[in-house]
C-alpha positions as CSV (number, residue, x, y, z in Angstrom):
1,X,0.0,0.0,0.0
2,X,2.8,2.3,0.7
3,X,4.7,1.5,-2.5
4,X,1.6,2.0,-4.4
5,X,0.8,5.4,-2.5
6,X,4.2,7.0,-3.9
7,X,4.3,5.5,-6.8
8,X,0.8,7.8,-7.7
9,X,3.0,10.8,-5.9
10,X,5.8,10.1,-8.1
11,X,3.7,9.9,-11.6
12,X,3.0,13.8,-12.2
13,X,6.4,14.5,-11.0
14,X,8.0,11.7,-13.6
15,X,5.1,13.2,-16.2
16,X,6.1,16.9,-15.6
17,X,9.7,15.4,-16.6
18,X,8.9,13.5,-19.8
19,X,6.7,16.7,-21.5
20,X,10.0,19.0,-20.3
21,X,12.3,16.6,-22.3
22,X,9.8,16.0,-25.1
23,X,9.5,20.0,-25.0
24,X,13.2,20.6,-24.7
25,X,14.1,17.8,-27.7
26,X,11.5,19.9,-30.2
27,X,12.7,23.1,-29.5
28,X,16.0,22.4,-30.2
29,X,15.2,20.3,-33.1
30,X,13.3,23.2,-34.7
31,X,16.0,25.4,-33.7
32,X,18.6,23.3,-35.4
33,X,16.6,23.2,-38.4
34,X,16.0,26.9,-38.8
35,X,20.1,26.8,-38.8
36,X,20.2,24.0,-41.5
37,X,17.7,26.2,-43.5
38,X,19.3,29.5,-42.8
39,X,23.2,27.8,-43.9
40,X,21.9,26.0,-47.1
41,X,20.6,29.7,-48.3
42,X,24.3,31.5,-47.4
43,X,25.9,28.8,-48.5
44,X,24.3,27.8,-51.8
45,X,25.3,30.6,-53.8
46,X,28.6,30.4,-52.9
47,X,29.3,26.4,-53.8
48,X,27.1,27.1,-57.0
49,X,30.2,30.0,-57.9
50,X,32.5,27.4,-56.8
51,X,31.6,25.3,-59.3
52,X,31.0,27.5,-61.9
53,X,34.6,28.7,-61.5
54,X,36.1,25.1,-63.0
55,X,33.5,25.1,-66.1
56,X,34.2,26.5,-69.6
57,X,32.3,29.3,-70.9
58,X,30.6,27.1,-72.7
59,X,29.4,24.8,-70.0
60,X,28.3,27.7,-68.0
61,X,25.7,28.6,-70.9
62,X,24.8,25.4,-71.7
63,X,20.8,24.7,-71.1
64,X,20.2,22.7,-68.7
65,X,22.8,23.7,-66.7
66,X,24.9,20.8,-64.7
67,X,25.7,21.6,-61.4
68,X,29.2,20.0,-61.2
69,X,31.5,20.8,-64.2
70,X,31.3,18.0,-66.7
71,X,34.9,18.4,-67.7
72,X,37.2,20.2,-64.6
73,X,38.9,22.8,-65.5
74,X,41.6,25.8,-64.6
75,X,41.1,27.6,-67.4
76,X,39.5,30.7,-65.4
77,X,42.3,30.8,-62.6
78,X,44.7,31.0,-65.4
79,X,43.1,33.8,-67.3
80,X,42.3,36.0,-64.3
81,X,46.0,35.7,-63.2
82,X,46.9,36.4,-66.6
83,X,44.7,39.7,-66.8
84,X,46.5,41.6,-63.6
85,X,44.5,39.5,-60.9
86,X,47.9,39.2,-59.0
87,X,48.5,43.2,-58.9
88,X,44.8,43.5,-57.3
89,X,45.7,41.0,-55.0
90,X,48.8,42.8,-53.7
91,X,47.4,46.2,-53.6
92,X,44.3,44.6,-51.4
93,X,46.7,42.7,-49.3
94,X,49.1,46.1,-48.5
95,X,45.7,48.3,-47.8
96,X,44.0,46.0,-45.4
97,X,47.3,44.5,-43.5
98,X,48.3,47.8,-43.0
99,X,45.1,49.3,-42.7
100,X,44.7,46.9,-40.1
101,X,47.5,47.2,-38.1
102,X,46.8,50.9,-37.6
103,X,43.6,50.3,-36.5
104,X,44.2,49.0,-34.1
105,X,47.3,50.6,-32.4
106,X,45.5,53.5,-32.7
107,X,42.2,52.3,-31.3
108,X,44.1,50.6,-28.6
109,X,45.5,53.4,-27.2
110,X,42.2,56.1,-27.9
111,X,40.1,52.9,-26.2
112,X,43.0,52.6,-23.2
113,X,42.4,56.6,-22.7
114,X,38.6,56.7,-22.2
115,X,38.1,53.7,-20.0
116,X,41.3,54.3,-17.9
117,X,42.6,57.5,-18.1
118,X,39.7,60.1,-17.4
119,X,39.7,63.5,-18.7
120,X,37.7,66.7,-18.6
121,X,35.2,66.7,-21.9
122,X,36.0,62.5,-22.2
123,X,32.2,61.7,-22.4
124,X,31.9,64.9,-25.4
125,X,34.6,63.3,-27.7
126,X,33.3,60.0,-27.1
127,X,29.6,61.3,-28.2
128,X,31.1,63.0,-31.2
129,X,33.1,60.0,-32.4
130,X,29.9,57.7,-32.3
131,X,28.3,60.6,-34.4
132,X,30.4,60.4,-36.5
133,X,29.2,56.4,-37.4
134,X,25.9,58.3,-38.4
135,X,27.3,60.1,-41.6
136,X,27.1,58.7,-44.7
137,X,30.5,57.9,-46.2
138,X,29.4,59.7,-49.9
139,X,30.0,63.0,-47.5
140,X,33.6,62.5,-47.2
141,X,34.6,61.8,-50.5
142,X,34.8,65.1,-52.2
143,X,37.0,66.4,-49.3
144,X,39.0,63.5,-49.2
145,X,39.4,63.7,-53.3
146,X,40.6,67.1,-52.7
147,X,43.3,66.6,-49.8
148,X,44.6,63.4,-51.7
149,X,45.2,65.4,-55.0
150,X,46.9,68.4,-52.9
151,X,49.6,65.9,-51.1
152,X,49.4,63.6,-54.2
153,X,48.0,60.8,-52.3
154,X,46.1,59.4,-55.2
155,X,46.2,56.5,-56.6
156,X,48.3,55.1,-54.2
157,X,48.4,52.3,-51.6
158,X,49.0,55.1,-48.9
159,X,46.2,57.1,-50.1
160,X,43.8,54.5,-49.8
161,X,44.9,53.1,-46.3
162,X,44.3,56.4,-44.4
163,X,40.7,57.2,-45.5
164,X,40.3,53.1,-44.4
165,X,41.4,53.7,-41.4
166,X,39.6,56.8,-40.3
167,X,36.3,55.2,-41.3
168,X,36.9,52.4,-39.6
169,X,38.6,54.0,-36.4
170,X,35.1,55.0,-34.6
171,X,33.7,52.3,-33.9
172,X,37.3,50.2,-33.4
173,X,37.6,52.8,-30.7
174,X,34.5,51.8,-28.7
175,X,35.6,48.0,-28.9
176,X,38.7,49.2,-27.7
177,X,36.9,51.2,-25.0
178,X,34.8,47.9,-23.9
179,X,37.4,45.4,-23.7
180,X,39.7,47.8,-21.2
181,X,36.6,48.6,-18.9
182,X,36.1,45.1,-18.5
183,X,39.4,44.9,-16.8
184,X,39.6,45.1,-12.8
185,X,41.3,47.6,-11.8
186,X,43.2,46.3,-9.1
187,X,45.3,45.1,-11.9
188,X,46.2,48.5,-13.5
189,X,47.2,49.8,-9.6
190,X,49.3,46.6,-8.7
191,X,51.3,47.7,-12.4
192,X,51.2,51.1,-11.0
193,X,52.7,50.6,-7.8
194,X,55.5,48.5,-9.6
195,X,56.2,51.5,-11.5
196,X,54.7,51.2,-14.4
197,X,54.6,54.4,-16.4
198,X,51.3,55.1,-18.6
199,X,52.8,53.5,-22.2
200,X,54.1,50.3,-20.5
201,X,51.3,49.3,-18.5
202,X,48.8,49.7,-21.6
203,X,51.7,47.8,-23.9
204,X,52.9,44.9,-21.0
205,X,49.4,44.6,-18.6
206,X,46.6,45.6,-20.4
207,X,46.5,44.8,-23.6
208,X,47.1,41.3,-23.8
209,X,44.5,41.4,-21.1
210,X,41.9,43.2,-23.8
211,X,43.1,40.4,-26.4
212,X,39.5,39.5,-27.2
213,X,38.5,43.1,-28.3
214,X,41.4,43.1,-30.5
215,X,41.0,40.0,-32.2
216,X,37.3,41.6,-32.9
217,X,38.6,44.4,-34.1
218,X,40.9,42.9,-36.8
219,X,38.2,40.6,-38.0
220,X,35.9,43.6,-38.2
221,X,38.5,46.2,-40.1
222,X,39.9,43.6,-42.1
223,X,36.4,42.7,-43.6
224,X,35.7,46.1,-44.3
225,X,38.9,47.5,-45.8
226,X,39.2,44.1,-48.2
227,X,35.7,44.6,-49.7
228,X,35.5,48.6,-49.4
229,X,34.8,49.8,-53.1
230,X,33.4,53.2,-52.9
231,X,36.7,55.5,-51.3
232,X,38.7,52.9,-53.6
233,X,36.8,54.0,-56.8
234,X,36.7,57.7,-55.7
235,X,40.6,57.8,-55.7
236,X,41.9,55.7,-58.1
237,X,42.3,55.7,-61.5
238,X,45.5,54.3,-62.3
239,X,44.5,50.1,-62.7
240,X,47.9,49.8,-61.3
241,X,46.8,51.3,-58.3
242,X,43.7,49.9,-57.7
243,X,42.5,46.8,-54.9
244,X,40.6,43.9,-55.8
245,X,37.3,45.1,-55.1
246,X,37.6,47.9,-57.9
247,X,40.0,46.2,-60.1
248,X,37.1,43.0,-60.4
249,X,34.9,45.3,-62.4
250,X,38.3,45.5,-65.5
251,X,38.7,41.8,-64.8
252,X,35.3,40.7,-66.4
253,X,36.7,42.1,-69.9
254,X,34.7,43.7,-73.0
255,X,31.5,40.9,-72.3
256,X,31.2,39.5,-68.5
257,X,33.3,36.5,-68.8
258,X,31.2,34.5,-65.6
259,X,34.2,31.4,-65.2
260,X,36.9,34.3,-65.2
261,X,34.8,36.2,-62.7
262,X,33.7,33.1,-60.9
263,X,37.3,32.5,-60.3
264,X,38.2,35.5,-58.9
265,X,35.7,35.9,-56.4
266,X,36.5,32.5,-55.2
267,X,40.2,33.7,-54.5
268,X,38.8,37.0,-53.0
269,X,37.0,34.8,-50.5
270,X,39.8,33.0,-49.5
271,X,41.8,35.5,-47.1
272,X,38.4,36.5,-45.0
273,X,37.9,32.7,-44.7
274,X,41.1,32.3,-43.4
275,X,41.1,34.9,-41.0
276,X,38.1,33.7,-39.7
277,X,39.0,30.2,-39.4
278,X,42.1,31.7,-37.5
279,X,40.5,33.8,-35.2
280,X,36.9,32.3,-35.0
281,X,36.7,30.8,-30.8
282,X,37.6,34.7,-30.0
283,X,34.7,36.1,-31.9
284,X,31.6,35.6,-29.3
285,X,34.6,36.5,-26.5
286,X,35.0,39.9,-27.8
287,X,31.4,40.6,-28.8
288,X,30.5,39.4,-25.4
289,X,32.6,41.7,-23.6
290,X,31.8,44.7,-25.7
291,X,28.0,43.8,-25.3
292,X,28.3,43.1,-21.3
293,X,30.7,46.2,-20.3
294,X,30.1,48.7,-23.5
């Protein structure tokens, strides 16, 4: 009798358990297969140009289409190379790396000054950078034409890196700005009373502490500086001078040549997927931070 009088205790406890786990298994299954859904759209454009960059011209054309190539071939790698693809390339590679790395020593130390050395008017020029994110870039590009031609900045790698940089600095800065208020303290005045002077403790304590805001921040710039076209068509017009992103548009010949353009875009893709591949697990660290203590 006592058996039986817990067992009918236990059964809406053991019930209550089995509709949470059914519950808990069809919300994550739906979940999962809003993700399956959501990655087959991203990603089938992007296999489909794939493919299309190891098919002839002809093959591409052809009705039906196939959707692998029936013969493989590297026909389109070898005629984008051959039209000034590797040029492009470089001039992408110089703007961004070094684009980057400005960005983030300068946003480093603008970021360090705000969350740990406190000035009068701080909270001003922190309001006027972020309104600065609210002006369109097509503002800039007249006065930045004009400066460029006066120093004889244009066309050249130099003269695209800066405008880059300044575009991208704003909002580098309130990464920056996040990931060094989300440091305690306490560390800052231990460095301090070990005689730390203002440049060493943001080079030796804090910044490899802010590590995560950095890594965002190169993603971020990175992405924006290798796929920025409008400052890049605005002040070049020397082919020689010109990154990938403008120099794609002289690639695709008299007629759009889709396996040659195909092609190219695939190789475009391939430092972006790199870097985030590289830097992927410190992604949701730094957004997290930035989100938590921005």
């Amino acid at each position: 009798m006592l058996r039986a009088a817990q067992r009918r205790e236990q059964a809406p406890i053991q019930e209550s358990k089995r509709r949470k786990v059914k519950s808990s298994f069809l919300s994550k299954f739906w979940f999962h297969l809003v993700l399956i859904v959501l990655a087959v759209l991203f990603l089938a454009p992007l296999v489909y140009i794939l493919l299309n960059s190891f098919k002839s011209a002809d093959e591409i054309f052809q009705v039906p289409q196939s959707i692998l190539p029936k013969e493989w071939t590297l026909e389109n790698y070898a005629a984008a190379i051959s039209k000034g693809f590797i040029d492009y390339f470089r001039n992408s590679v110089v703007i961004t790396v070094g684009g980057v790395l400005l960005t983030v020593l300068l946003s480093s130390l603008a970021g360090y000054g705000f969350a740990k050395l406190p000035f009068r008017g701080a909270n001003f020029v922190l309001l006027t950078i972020v309104a600065t994110l609210t002006v369109p870039l097509v503002i800039f590009l007249v006065p930045m034409y004009l400066m460029e031609n006066e120093v004889g900045l244009l066309d050249t790698n130099l003269g695209l890196l800066l405008p880059n940089v300044a575009v991208s600095l704003p909002f580098a800065i309130l990464i920056m700005r996040a990931s060094f208020i989300a440091i305690p303290k306490e560390i800052e005045e231990s460095a301090t009373m070990d005689g730390a002077g203002v440049l060493r403790r943001w080079w030796a304590v804090m910044l490899p502490m802010a590590r995560n805001g950095m890594v965002l921040v190169v993603i971020m710039t990175s992405y924006a500086i290798w796929g920025e076209y409008t400052i890049a068509k605005a002040l070049t017009m020397d082919p020689a001078a010109m990154p990938l992103s403008v120099g794609l548009t002289l690639l695709k010949g008299e007629v759009w040549q889709y396996g040659i353009l195909a092609a190219v875009i695939v190789l475009a893709m391939l430092p972006p997927i790199i870097i985030f591949i590289i830097f992927q697990k410190h992604i949701v660290a730094g957004v997290a931070q930035g989100a938590v203590k921005g």
